[in-house]
PASEBA-1860 file (N, C-alpha, C; in nm, 3 decimals):
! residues 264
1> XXXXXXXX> 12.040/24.056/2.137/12.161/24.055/2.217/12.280/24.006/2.134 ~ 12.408/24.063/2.181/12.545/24.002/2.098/12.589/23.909/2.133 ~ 12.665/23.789/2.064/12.686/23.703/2.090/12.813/23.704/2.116 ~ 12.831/23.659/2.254/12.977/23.611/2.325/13.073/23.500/2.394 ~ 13.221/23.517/2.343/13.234/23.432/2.361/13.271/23.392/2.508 ~ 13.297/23.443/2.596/13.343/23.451/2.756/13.257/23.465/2.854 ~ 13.100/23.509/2.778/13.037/23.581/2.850/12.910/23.576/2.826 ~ 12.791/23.556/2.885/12.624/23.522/2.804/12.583/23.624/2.915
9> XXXXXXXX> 12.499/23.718/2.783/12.421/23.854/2.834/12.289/23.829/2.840 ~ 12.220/23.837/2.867/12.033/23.843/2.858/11.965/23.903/2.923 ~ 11.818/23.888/2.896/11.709/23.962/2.926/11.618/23.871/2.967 ~ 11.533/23.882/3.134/11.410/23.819/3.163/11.309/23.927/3.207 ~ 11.227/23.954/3.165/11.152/24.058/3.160/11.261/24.237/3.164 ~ 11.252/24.240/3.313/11.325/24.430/3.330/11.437/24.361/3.421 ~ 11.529/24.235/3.422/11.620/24.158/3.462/11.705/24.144/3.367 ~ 11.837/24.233/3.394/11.920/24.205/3.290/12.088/24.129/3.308
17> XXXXXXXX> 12.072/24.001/3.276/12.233/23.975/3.318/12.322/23.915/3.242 ~ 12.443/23.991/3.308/12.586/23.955/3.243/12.672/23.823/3.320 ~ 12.681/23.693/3.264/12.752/23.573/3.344/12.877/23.568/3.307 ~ 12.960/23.561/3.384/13.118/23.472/3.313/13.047/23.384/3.256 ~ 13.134/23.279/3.211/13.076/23.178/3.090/13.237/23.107/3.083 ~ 13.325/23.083/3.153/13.478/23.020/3.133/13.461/22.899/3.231 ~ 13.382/22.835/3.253/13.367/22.730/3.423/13.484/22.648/3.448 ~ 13.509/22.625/3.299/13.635/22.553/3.282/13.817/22.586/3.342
25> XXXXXXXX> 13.785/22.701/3.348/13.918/22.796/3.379/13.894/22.861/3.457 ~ 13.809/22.857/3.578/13.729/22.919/3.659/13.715/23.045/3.710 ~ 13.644/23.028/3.548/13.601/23.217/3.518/13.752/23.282/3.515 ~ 13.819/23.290/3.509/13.936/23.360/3.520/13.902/23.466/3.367 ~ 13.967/23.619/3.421/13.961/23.688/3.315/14.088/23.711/3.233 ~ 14.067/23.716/3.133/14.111/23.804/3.021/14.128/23.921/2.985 ~ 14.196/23.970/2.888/14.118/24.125/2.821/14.026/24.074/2.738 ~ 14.047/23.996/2.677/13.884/23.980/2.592/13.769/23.929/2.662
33> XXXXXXXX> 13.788/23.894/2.798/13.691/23.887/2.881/13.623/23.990/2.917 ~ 13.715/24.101/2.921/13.670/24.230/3.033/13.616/24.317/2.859 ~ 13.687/24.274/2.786/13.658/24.356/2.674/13.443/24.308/2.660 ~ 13.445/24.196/2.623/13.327/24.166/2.651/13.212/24.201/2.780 ~ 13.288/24.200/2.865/13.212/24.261/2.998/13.156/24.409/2.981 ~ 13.283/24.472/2.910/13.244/24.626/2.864/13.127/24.643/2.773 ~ 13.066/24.571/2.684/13.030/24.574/2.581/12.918/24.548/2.620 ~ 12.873/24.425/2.738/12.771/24.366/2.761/12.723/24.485/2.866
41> XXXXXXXX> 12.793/24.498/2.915/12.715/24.622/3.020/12.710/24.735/2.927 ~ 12.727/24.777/2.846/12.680/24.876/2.781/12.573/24.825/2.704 ~ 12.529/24.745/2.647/12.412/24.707/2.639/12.300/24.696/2.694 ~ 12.331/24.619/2.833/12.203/24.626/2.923/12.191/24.796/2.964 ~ 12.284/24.854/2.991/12.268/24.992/3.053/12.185/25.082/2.954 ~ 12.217/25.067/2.835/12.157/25.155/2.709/11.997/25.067/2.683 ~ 11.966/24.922/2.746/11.796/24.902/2.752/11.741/24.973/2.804 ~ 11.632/25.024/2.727/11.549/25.110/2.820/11.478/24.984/2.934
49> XXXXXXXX> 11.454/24.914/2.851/11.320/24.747/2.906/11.438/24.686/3.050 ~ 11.573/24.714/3.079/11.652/24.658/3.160/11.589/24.748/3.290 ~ 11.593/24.687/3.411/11.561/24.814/3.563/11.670/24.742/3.635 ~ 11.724/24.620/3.619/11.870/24.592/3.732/11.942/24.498/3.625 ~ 12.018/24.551/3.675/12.139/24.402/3.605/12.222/24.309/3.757 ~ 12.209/24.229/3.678/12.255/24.073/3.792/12.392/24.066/3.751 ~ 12.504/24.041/3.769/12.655/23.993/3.744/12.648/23.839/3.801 ~ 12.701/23.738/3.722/12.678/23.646/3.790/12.765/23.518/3.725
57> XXXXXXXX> 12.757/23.396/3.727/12.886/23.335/3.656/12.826/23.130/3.691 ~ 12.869/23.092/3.556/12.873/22.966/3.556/12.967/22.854/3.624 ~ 12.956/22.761/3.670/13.014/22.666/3.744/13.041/22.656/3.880 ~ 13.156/22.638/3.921/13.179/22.619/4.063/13.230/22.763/4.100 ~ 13.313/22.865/4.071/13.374/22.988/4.100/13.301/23.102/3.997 ~ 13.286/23.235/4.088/13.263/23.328/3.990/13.335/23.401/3.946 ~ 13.478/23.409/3.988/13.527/23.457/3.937/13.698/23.419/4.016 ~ 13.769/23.343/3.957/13.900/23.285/4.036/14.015/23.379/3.997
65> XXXXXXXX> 14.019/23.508/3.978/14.083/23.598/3.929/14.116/23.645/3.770 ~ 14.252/23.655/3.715/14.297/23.727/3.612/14.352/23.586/3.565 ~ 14.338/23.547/3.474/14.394/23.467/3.351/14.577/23.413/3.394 ~ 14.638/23.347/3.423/14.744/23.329/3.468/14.826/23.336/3.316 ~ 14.757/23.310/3.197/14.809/23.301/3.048/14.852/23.504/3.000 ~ 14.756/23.557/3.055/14.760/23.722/3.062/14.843/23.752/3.167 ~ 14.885/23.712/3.274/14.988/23.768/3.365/15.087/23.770/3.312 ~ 15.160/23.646/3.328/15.248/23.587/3.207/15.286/23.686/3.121
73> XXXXXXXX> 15.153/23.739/3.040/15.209/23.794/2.927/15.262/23.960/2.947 ~ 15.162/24.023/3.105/15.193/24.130/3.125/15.362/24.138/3.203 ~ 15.418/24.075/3.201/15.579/24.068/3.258/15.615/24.065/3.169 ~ 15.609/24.071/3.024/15.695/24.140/2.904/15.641/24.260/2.806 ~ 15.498/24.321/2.853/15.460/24.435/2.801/15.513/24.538/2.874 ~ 15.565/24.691/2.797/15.569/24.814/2.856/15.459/24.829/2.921 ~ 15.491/24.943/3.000/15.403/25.004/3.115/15.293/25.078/3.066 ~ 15.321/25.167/2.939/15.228/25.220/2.861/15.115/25.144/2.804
81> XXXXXXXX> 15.119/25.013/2.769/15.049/24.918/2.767/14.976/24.833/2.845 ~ 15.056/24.783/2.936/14.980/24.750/3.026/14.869/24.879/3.101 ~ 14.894/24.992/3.086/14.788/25.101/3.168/14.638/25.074/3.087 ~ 14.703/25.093/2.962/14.571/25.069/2.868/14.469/24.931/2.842 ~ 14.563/24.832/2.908/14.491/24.711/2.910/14.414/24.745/3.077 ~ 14.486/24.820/3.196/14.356/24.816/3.248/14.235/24.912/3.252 ~ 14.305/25.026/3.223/14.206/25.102/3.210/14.101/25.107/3.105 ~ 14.121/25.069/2.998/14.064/25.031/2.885/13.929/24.911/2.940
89> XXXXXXXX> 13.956/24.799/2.967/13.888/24.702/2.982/13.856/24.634/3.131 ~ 13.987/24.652/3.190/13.944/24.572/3.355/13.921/24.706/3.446 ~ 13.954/24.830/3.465/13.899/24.912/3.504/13.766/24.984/3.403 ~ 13.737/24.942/3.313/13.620/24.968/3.226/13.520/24.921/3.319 ~ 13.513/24.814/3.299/13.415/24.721/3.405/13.385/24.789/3.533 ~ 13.475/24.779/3.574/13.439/24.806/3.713/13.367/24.948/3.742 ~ 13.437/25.020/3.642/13.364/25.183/3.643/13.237/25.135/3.610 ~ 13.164/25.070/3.501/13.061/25.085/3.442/12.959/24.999/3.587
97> XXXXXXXX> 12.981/24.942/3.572/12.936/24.866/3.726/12.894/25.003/3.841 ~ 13.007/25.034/3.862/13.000/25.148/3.983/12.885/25.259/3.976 ~ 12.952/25.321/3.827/12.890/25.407/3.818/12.726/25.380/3.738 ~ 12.686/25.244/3.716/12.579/25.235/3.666/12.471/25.308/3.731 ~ 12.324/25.367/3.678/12.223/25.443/3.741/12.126/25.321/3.767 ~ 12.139/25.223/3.688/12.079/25.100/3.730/12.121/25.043/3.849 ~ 12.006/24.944/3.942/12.070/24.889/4.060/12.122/24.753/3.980 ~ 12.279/24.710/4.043/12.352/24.640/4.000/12.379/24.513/4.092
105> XXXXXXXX> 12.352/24.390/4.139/12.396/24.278/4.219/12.465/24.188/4.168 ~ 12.573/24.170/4.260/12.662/24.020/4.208/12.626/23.942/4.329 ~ 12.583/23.805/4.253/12.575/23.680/4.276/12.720/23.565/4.290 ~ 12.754/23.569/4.376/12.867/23.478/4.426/12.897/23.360/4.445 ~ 12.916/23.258/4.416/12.989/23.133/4.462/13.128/23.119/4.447 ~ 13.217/22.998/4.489/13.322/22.994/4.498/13.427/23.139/4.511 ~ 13.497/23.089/4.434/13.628/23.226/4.487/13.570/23.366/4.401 ~ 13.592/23.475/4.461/13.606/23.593/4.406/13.700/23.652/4.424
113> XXXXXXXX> 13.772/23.591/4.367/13.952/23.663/4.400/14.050/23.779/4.281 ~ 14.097/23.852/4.343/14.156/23.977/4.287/14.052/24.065/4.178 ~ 14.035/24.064/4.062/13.939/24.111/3.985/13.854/24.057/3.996 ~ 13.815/23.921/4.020/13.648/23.910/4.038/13.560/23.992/4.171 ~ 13.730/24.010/4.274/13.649/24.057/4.404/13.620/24.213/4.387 ~ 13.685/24.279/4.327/13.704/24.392/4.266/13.554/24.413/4.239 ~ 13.526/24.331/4.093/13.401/24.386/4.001/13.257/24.321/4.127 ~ 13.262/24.233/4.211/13.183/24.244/4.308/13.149/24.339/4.396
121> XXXXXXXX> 13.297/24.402/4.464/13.255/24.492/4.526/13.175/24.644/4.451 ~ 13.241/24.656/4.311/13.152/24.748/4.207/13.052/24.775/4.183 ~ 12.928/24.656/4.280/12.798/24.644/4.265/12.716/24.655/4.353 ~ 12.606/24.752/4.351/12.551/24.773/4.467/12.512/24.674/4.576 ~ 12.490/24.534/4.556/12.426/24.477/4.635/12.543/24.386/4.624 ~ 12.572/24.247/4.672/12.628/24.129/4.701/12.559/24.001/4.777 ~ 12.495/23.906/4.725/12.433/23.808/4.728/12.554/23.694/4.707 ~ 12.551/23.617/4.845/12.625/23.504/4.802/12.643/23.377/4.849
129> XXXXXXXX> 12.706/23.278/4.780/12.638/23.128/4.810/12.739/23.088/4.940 ~ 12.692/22.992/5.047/12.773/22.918/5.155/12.926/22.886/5.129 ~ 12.948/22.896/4.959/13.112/22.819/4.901/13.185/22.958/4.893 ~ 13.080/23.081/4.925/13.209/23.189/4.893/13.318/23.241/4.915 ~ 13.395/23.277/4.898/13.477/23.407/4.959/13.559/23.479/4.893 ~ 13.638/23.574/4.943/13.646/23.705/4.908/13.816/23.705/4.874 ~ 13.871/23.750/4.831/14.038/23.780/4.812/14.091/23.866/4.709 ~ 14.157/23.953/4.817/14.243/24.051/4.742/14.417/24.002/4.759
137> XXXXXXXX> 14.431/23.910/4.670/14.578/23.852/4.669/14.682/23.952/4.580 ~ 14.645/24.040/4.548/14.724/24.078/4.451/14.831/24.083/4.555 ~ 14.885/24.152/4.657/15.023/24.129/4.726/15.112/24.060/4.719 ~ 15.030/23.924/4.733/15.084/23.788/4.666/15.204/23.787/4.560 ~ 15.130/23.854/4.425/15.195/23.892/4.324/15.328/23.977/4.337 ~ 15.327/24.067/4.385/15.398/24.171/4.407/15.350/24.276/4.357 ~ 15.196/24.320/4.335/15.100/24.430/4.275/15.014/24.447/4.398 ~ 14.921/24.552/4.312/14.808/24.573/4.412/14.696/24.603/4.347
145> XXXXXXXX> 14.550/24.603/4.449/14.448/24.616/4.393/14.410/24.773/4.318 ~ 14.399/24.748/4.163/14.350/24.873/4.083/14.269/24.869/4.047 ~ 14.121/24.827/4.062/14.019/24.819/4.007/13.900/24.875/4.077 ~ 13.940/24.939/4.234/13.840/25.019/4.341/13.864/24.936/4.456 ~ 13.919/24.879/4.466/13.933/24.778/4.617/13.946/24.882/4.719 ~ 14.089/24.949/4.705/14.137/25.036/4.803/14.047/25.138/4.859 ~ 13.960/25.175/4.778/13.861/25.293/4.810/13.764/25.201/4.855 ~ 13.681/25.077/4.835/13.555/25.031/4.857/13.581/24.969/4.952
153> XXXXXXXX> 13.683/24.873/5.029/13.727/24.794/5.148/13.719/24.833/5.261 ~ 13.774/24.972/5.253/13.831/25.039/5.366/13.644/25.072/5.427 ~ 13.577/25.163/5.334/13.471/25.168/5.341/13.374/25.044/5.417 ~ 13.378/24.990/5.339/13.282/24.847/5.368/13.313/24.765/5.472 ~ 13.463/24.753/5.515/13.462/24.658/5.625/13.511/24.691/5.731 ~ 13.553/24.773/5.676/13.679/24.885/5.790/13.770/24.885/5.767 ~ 13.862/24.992/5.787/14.029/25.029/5.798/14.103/24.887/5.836 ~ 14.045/24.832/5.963/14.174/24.719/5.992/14.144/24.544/5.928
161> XXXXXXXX> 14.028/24.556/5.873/13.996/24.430/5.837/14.039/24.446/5.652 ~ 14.016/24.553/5.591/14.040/24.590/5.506/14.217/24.591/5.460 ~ 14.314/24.648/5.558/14.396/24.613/5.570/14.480/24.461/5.544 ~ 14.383/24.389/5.643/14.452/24.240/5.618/14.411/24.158/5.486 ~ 14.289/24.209/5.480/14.284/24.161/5.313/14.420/24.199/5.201 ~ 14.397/24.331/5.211/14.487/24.399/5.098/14.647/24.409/5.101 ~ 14.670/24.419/5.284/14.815/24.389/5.254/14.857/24.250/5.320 ~ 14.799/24.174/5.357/14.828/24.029/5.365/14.739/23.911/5.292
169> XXXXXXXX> 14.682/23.985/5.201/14.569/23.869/5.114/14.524/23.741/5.204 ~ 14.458/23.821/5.288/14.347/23.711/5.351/14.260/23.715/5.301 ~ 14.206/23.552/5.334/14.041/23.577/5.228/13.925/23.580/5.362 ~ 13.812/23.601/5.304/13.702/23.630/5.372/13.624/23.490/5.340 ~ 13.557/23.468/5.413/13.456/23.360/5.374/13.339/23.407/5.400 ~ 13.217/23.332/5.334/13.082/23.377/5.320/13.035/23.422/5.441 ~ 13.013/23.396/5.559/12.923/23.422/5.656/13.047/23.520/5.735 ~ 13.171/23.561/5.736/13.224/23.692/5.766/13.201/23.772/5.711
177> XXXXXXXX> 13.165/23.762/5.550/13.201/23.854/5.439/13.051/23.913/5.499 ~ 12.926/23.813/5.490/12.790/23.927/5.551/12.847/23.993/5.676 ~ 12.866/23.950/5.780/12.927/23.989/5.915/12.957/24.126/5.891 ~ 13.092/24.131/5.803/13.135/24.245/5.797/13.094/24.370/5.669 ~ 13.008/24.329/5.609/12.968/24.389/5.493/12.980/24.428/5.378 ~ 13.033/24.278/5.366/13.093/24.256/5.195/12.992/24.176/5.120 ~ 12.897/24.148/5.215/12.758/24.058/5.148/12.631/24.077/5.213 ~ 12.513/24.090/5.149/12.450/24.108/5.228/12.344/24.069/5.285
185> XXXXXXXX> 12.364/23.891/5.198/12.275/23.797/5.243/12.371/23.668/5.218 ~ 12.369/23.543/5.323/12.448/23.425/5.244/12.335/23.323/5.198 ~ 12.321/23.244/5.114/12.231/23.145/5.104/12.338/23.019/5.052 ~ 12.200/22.918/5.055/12.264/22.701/4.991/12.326/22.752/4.863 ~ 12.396/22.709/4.776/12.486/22.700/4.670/12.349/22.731/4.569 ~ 12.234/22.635/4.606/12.147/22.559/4.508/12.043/22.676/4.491 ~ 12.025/22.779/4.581/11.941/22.834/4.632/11.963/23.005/4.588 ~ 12.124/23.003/4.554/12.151/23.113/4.478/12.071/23.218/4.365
193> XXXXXXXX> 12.097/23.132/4.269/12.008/23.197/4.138/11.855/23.231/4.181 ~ 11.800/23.163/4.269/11.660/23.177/4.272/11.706/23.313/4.368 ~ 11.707/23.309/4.430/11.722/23.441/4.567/11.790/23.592/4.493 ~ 11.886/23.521/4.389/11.894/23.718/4.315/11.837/23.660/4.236 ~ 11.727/23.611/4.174/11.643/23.647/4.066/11.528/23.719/4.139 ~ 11.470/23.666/4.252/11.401/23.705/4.329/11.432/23.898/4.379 ~ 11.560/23.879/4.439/11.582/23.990/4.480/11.620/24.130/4.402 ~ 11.635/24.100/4.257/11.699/24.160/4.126/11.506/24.184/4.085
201> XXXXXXXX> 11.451/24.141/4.161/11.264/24.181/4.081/11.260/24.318/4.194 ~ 11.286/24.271/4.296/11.259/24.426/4.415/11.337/24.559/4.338 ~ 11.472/24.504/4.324/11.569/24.620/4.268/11.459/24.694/4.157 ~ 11.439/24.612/4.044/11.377/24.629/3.976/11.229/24.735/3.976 ~ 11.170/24.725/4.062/11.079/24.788/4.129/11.056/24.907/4.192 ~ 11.200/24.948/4.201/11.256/25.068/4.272/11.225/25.182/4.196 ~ 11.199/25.300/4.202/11.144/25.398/4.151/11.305/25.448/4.114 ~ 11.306/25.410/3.944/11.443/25.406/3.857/11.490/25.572/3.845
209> XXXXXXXX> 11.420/25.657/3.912/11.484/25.787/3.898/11.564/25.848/4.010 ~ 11.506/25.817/4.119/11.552/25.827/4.262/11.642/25.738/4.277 ~ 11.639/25.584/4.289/11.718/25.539/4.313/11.896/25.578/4.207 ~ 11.891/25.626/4.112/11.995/25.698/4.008/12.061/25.829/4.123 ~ 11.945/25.903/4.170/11.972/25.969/4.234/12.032/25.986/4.359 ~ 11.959/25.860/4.430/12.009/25.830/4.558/12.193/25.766/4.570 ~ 12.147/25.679/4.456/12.320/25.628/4.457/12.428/25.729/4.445 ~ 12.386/25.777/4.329/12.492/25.863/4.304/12.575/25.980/4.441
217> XXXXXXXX> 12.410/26.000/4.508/12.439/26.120/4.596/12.525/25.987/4.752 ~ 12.524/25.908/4.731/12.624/25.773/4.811/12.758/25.758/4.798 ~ 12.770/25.773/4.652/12.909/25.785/4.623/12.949/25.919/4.644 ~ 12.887/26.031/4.622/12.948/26.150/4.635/13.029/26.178/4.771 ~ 12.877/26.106/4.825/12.955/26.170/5.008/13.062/26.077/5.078 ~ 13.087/25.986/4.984/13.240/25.932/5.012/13.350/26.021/5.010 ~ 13.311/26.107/4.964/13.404/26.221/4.904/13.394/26.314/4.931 ~ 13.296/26.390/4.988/13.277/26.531/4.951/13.254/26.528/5.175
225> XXXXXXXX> 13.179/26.640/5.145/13.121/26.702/5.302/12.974/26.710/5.353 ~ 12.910/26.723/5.433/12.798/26.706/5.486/12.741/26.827/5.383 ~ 12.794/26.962/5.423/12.742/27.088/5.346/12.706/27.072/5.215 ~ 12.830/27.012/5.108/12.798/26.975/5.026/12.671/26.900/4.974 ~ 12.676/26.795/5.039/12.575/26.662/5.043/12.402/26.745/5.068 ~ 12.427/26.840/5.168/12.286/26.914/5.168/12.244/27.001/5.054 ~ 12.341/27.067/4.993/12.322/27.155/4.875/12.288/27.088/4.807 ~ 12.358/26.971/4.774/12.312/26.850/4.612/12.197/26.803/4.620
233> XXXXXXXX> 12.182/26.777/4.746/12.045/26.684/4.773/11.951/26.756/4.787 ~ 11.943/26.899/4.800/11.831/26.967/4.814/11.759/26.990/4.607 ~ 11.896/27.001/4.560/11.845/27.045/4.434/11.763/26.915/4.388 ~ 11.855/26.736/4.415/11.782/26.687/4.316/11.652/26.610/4.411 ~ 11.633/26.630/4.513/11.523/26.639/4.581/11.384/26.671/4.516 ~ 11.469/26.842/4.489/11.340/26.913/4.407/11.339/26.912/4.302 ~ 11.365/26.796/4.182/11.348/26.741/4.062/11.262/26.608/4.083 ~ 11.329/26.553/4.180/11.234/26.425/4.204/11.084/26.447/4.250
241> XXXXXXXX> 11.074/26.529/4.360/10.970/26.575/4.363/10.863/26.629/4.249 ~ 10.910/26.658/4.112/10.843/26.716/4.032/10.843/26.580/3.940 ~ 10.861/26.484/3.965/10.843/26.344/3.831/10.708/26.297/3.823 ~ 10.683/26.193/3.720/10.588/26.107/3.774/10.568/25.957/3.888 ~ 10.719/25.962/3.868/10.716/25.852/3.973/10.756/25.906/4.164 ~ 10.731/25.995/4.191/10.685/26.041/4.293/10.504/26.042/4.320 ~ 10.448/26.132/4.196/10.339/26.070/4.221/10.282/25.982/4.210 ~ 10.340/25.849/4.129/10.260/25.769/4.151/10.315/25.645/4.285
249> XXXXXXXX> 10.424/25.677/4.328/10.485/25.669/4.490/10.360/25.729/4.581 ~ 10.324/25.844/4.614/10.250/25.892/4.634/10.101/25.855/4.620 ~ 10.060/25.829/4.529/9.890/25.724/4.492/9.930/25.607/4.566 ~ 10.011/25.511/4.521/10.054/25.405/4.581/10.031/25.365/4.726 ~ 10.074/25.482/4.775/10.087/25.462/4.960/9.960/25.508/5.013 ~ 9.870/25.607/4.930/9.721/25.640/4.988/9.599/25.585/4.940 ~ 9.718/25.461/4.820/9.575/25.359/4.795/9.614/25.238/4.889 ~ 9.696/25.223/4.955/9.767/25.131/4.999/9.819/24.997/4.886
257> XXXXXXXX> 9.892/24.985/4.787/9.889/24.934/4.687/10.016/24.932/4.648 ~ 10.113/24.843/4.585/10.247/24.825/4.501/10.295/24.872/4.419 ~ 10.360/25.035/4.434/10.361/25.116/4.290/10.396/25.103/4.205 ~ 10.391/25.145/4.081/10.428/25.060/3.945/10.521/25.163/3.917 ~ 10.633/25.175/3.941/10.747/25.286/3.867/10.817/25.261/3.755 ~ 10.791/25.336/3.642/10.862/25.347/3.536/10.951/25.494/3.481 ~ 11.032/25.490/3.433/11.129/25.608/3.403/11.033/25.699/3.264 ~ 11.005/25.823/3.288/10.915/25.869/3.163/10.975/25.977/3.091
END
């Protein structure tokens, strides 16, 4: 693994995770934060030995937004520049997250505000501790959320709750955020790490070809049409059907037994 400075990547068996690592500055990002984030998720994604990656973060907050030293600095960069600082690195992230074929969970405590709430919502699952909550302040600023908020909010919590987040930066707290489906379990502070390590072994377990498949065909139909959604799904239906991890899905359930799925 590469060594970083914002950020500690690793491997526990087919458990692969990426932490903030700033506790001190609470987690707040950078570009060389997000630059690192890019790098580290392209790592775990390119393990073959990785089956989920965890997002997850040291200290009291996982993520207390964008660097106030980088704001600062973006009120005297051109516009041409600033695009490339997000698209480059803080929308990097979040794509790679999204679009990962791996199942992806963020682990939560304290604030997840503006980009941290962003690269949370980027991840399939959301696990999070009693201290959490949720904020899309960018309004605040006089900006707005560019990192998938606008598309994933509206989705996830609804049109009018989604709303008050984004254009009045309300925050969510842990046991609304499950409520409304920005989380999808709350647990003790203490109790965190064990529960997505735990729950990052199920992900893990998931028959890694289908589930690639299944997501993807999730995001599509955000977008697309029912018709559509039947045409796509019929084709990769009948690919999955022809793997080995269908049949051994298949042995599994007529031995009555825990299938062992691996990508071949």
């Amino acid at each position: 693994m590469t060594e970083y400075d914002d950020i500690i990547v690793g491997r526990a068996g087919r458990i692969g995770t990426l932490t903030f690592n700033r506790p001190e500055k609470g987690n707040t990002l950078r570009p060389q934060t997000l630059a690192e984030v890019c790098c580290g998720l392209d790592e775990l994604i390119a393990d073959p030995e990785v089956r989920a990656i965890v997002l997850a973060a040291t200290g009291k907050h996982f993520c207390a937004g964008a660097d106030f030293s980088f704001l600062d600095e973006l009120t005297r960069m051109p516009a041409s520049d600033i695009k490339a600082q997000i698209y480059a690195h803080f929308q990097g992230a979040a794509k790679r997250l999204y679009t990962c074929s791996k199942p992806t969970l963020a682990l939560v405590q304290g604030a997840a505000v503006t980009v941290g709430c962003e690269l949370a919502l980027a991840c399939d699952f959301r696990i999070v501790a009693e201290t959490a909550f949720f904020q899309e302040s960018w309004i605040k600023l006089g900006i707005m959320p560019p990192l998938g908020g606008l598309f994933l909010l509206p989705r996830l919590a609804g049109l009018g709750r989604a709303s008050q987040m984004v254009l009045l930066g309300q925050a969510v707290k842990a046991v609304e955020a499950e409520r409304i489906g920005l989380a999808g379990e709350v647990v003790p502070v203490d109790m965190l790490a064990g529960r997505g390590a735990a729950f990052a072994e199920e992900l893990a377990a998931i028959a890694p070809l289908a589930y690639a498949s299944v997501k993807e065909a999730l995001h599509r139909g955000l977008e697309t049409s029912m018709e559509a959604e039947w045409s796509a799904n019929l084709l990769n239906q009948a690919l999955l059907l022809g793997t080995e991890d269908f049949r051994e899905g298949l042995d599994a359930v007529k031995a009555k037994r825990a299938p062992v799925f691996g990508a071949r």
